[in-house]
N, C-alpha and C positions, 0 to 999 in steps of 0.2 A: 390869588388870595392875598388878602394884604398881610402887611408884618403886623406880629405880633406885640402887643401893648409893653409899655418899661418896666421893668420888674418891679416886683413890689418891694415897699417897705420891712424890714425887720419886725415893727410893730403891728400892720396889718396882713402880715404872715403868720404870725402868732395869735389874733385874733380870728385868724380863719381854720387854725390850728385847734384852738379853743371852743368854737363854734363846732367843730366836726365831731369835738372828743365828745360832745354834748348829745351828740343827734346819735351817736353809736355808742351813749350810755357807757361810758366810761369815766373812770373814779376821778377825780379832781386829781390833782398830782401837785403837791406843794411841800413844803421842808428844803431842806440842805440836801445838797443832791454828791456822793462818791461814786465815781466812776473805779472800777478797778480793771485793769488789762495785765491778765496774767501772759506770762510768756510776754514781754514787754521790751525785752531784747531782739524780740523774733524777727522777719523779713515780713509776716503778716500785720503784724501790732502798726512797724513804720509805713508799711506801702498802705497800710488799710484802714485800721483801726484809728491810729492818732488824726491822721488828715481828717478824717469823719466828722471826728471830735472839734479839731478847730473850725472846719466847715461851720457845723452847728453851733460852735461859739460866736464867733466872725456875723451871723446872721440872725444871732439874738437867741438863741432857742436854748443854747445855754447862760446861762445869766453869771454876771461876772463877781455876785458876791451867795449866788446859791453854789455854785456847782466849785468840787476839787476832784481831782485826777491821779491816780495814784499806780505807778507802775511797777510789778514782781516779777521777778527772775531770778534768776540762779548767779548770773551775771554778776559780776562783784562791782557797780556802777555806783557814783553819787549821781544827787540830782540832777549837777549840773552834764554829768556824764551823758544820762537819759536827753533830757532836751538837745545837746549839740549832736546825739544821735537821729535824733527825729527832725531835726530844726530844716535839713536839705529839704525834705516831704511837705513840708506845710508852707503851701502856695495859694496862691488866688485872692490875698485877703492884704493890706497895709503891713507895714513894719511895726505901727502901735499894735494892731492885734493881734500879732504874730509874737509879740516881746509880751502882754499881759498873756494870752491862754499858756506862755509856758512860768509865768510865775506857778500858774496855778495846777501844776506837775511836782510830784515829789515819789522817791524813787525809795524801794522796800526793796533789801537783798533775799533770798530764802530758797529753802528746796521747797518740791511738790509735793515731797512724803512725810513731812513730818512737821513737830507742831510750832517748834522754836520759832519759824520766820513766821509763820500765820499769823503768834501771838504776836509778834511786832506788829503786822500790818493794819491789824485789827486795834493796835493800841493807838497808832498813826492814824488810822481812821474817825477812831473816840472822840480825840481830841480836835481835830477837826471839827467834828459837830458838835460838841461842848463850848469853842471857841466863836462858831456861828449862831449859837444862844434860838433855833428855833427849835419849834414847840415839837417839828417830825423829822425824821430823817426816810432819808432812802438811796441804797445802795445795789449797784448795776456792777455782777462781776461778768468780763468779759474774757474768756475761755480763749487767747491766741495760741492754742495749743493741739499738739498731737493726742490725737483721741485715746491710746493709750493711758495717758497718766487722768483722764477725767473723773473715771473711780475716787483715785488718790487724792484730787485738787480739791472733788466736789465735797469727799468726808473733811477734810481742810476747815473748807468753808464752815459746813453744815457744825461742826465742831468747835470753830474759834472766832469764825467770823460772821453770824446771824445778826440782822437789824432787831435791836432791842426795842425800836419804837417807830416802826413803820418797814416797808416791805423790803425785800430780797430776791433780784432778779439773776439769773442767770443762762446769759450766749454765751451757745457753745457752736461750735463748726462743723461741716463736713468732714470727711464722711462719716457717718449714723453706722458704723460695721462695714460688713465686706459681704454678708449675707444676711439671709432671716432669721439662723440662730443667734450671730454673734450682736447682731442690733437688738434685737428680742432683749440678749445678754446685758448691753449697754444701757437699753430701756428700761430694766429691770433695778440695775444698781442706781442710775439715777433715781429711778424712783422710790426709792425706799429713803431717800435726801431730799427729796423736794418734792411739793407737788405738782401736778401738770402746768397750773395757774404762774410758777416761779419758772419754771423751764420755757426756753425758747432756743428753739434750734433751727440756726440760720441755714439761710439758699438764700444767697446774693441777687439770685435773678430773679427773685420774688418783689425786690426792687426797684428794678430794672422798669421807666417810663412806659414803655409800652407794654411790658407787662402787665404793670397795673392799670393799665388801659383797657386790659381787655373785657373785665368784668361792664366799663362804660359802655363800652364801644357795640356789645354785644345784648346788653340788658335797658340801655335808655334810649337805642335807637328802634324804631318802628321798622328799618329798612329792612334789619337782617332776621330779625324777629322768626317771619316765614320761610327765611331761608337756609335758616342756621340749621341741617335736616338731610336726612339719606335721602329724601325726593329730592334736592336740590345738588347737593354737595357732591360731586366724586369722589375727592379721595383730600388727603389736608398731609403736608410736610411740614416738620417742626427740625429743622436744619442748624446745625450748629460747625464752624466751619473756620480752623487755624491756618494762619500758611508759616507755620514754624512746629518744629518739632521740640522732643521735651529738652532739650536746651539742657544739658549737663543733669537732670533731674529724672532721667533712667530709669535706676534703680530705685527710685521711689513710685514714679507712676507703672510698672512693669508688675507690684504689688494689685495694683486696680485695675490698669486697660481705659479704655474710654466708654464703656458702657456704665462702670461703676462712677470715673470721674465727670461723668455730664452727663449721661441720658437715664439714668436711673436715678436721679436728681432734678437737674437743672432743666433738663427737655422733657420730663415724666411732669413738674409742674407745673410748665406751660401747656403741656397736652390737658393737665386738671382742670385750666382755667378756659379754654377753648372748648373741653367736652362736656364738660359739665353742666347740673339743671340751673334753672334761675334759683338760686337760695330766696328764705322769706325774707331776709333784712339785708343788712349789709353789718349785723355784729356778726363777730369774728369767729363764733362756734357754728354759724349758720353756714358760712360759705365754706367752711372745714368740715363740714356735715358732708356737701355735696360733692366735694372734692373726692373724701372718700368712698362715696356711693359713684362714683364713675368708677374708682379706683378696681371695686369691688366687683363691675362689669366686665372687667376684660379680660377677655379669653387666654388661654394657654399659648403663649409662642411658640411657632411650628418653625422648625430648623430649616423648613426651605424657603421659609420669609424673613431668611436672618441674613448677610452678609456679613463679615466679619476682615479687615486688611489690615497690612501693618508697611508703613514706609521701608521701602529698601535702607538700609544705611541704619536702620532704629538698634541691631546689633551688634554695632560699632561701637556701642556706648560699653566703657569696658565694666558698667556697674549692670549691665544688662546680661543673663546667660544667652549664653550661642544658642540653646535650644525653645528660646522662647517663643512660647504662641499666644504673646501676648496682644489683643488687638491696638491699634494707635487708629484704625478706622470701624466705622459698624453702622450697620442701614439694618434695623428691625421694625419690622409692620406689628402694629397695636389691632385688634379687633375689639370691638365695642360690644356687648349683648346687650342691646336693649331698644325700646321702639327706636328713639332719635336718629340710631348711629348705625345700624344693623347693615352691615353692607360695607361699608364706608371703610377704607383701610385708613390707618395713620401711619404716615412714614416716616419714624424717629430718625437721623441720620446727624452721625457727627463724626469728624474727622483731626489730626493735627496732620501738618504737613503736604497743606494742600494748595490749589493756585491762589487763594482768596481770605479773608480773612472775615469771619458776618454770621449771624445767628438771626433767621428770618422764622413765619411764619407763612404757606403758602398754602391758600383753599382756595382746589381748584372745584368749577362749577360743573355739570354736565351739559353735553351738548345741547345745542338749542334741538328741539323738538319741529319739524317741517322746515327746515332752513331755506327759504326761498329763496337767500342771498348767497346760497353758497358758500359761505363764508367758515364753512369749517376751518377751512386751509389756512385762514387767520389762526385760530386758535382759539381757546377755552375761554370763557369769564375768568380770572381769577383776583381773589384780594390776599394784598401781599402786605403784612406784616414786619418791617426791618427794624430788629431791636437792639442791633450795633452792627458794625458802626452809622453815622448817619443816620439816627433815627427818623421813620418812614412809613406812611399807609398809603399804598395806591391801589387804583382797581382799575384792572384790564379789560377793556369793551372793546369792539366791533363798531366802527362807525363811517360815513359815509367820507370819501376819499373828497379833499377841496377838489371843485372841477366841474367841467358838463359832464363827464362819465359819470355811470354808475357803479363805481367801483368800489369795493368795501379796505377796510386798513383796520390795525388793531393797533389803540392808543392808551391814554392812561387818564385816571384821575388822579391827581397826585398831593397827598398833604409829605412836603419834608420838613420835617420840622428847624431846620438850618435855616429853612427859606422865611417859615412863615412865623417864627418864633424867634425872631433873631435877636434881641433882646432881651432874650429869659435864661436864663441859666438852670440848665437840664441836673437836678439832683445827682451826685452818684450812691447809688445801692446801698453800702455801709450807711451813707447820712442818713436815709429814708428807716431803715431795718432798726438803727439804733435809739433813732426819735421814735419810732413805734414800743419798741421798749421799755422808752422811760415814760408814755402815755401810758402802758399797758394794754397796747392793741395788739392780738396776737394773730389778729387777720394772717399776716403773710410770714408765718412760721409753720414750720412741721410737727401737726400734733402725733402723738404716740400710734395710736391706731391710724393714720395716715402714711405715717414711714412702715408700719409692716405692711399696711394693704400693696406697698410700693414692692419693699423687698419680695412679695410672694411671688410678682409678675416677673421678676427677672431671678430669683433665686437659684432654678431649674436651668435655665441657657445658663447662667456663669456657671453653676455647677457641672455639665458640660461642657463647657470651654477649659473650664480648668484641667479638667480630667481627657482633654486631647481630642471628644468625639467631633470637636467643628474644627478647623483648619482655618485661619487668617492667609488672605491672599495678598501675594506681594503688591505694592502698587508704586511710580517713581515720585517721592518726593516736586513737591509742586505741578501735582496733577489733581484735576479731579477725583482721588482716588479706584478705589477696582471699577473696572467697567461693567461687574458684576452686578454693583448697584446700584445702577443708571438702566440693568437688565431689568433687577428686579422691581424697580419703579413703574418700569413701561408695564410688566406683568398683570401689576395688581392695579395699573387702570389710568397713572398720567400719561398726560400726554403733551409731547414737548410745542411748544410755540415757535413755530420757524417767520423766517423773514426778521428785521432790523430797522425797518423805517419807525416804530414807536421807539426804539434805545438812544436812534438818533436824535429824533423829537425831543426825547425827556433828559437825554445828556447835554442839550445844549440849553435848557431851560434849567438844568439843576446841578451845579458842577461837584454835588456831593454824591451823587449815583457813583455806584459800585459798578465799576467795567467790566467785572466775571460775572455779576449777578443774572444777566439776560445774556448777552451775547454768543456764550458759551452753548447755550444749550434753548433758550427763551427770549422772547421778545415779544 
């Protein structure tokens, strides 16, 4: 495949920006644009939020005489305290516009609970768009905060700080609860402050390139069209995969486990966008329609399609209890009820503390039918989805070995995007999610009845987990985790790709392949 074309201009980025928001009937977006990033001191706001921001500055999308930035904390900081706080974070872009986006930073002291500092920020804000002299304004509060005070922040808001002449958005973060009453809870007070239209609640890996690829990849290609189907498909893994553990942060992920922190989230999303029907359009209540009509499909989790591990060494953290059964690993099967999927397992599986470090998508196909080649022993069809690192689509065949023999081998077709895009600069998640926001496309956010359709599927398993009836198996740190659910995989119907001559093949053609990804267990 050849490389990928020079990137584009600032200005004809924006016009293809503008061009999209048209075709998917979305409002114009013009006036004075406030950002606000509450929790502005946080480790979120510097590693995630502000980089975003200058991102989209840096590349035109914020414009340098619409948009101000304005950061709240508790933190007793001036201005210039904020910026030399953030200023390490913001990379990729010149010295000139790394020294303008942080003029256009100004920093608000205040608590979450109460009305004194709001009033400032909001007085800070005023005048800002009184001194910008346009005709609208519009304001983007951005939630870097513990869900806890979101109640308190959003009455804040909804009470001191409202757009008096144009709209009022508000991100907010993972996690949505801990279960389906307490999201239910948190959906509820939000909503009595905002309406659904104002609210956006972020999933990073709704972002995430290949992610949003999938909606293309699946709905404007003819190829998979017929395929995409329990007569074709065996079985599909949606794989998410650390090789580090929680790193001094114990006792806060020991709260959730990794079913709550990833797969009832981040891999529940991608399975929406992989299971799901074709929507009629591509506006953003249409594909959130069907999102939750898959959601709404699937069956009850049966405790012997669950596995559940925790790293040896995970209760050494002395913010962890000795008696915890909390998971750091988990491999649970998704059942679909409906024509498409009926049969078909999905194998959510996500770990910390493992040999590798990658979050893929893997469909695999069923065996050929009359195999006159023999060629089981190669292995399955499969199309393999790699959404970090090294983003990646390749598809696994069966083909004719070079030679007089008539020998068969199993190779690859392979788009990496390193190889074939080398020139383009791959968005990261926050840029995408936040420019989506101040368009008002709420495409790839989690609507209200989308996060309970979410919570019902897993409600039941955490609520026995918590309550002791499933047991986490130990597994050693920088392994594949428990061999339990590498058992229960083969069970419900993959089947592993043996032999190495394809890993070689495509390792020596793509020096960004993942060396656990195949060799391990596939090739």
């Amino acid at each position: 495949m050849s490389g990928g074309s020079a990137e584009s201009s600032p200005s004809s980025r924006r016009s293809s920006f503008n061009s999209l928001s048209r075709d998917l009937e979305l409002p114009s977006e013009q006036g004075c644009l406030s950002v606000i990033v509450l929790g502005a001191s946080g480790d979120l706001a510097k590693k995630k939020t502000f980089p975003a921001l200058f991102h989209l500055f840096a590349q035109g999308f914020l414009q340098s005489g619409d948009v101000h930035i304005f950061g709240y904390a508790r933190s007793n900081l001036s201005d210039d305290g904020l910026r030399e706080r953030i200023h390490g974070y913001l990379k990729g872009a010149s010295e000139e516009h790394l020294s303008e986006f942080l003029q256009h930073i100004k920093y608000v002291s205040g608590s979450y609970d109460s009305g004194e500092g709001f009033e400032k920020l909001n007085k800070e804000i005023s005048e800002y768009e009184m001194s910008n002299k346009s005709e609208s304004s519009r304001r983007l509060f951005y939630l870097a905060l513990p869900p806890s005070v979101y109640p308190s922040v959003c009455k804040m808001i909804r009470t001191y700080c409202m757009n008096p002449s144009g709209w009022t958005r508000v991100i907010v973060e993972k996690p949505f609860g801990k279960d389906l009453d307490s999201a239910e809870e948190l959906s509820a007070q939000l909503g009595e402050l905002f309406d659904e239209n104002q609210l956006y609640r972020i999933d990073h890996y709704l972002g995430k390139e290949l992610v949003q690829n999938l909606l293309v990849l699946r709905f404007a290609n003819r190829l998979f069209l017929p395929l995409w189907n329990r007569d074709n498909v065996d079985n599909i893994q949606i794989v998410f995969r650390e090789d580090f553990g929680t790193d001094g942060r114990g006792g806060y992920f020991d709260q959730y486990g990794i079913i709550r922190d990833i797969i009832q989230n981040h891999l529940l999303q991608v399975f929406c966008l992989v299971a799901m029907e074709k929507p009629v359009s591509l506006k953003p209540e249409h594909i959130r329609d069907e999102k939750v009509k898959v959601l709404q499909s699937v069956n009850p989790i049966k405790h012997d399609e669950v596995v559940l591990g925790q790293y040896e060494g995970y209760k050494d953290d002395p913010t962890v209890p000795d008696d915890s059964n909390t998971p750091t690993f988990a491999s649970v099967v998704l059942r679909v009820h409906n024509e498409r999927w009926e049969g078909v397992p999905f194998i959510l599986k996500a770990g910390k503390a493992l040999s590798s470090r990658k979050a893929e998508i893997r469909v695999q196909f069923k065996d050929v039918p009359g195999d006159i080649f023999k060629s089981k022993k190669q292995g399955r069809n499969e199309f393999v989805i790699r959404l970090q690192p090294s983003e990646a689509m390749y598809m696994k065949l069966t083909v004719k070995k070079p030679g007089l023999e008539m020998a068969t081998e199993q190779s690859e077709l392979d788009l990496s995007y390193g190889m074939r895009y080398q020139n383009v600069k791959i968005p990261e998640a926050y840029e995408r999610l936040i420019l989506d926001t101040i368009r008002g496309d709420q495409q790839h956010f989690v609507r209200r009845d989308e996060l309970k359709a979410a919570w019902q599927i897993f409600t039941p398993l955490l609520h026995d987990i918590d309550a002791g009836n499933l047991k986490a198996v130990p597994y050693q740190p920088g392994s594949r985790g428990p061999k339990e659910a590498d058992e229960l995989s083969e069970r419900v119907g993959y089947v592993q790709t043996h032999g190495c001559q394809a890993w070689l093949s495509k390792q020596e053609r793509n020096p960004w392949a993942d060396p656990d990804e195949d060799r391990s267990r596939s090739c």
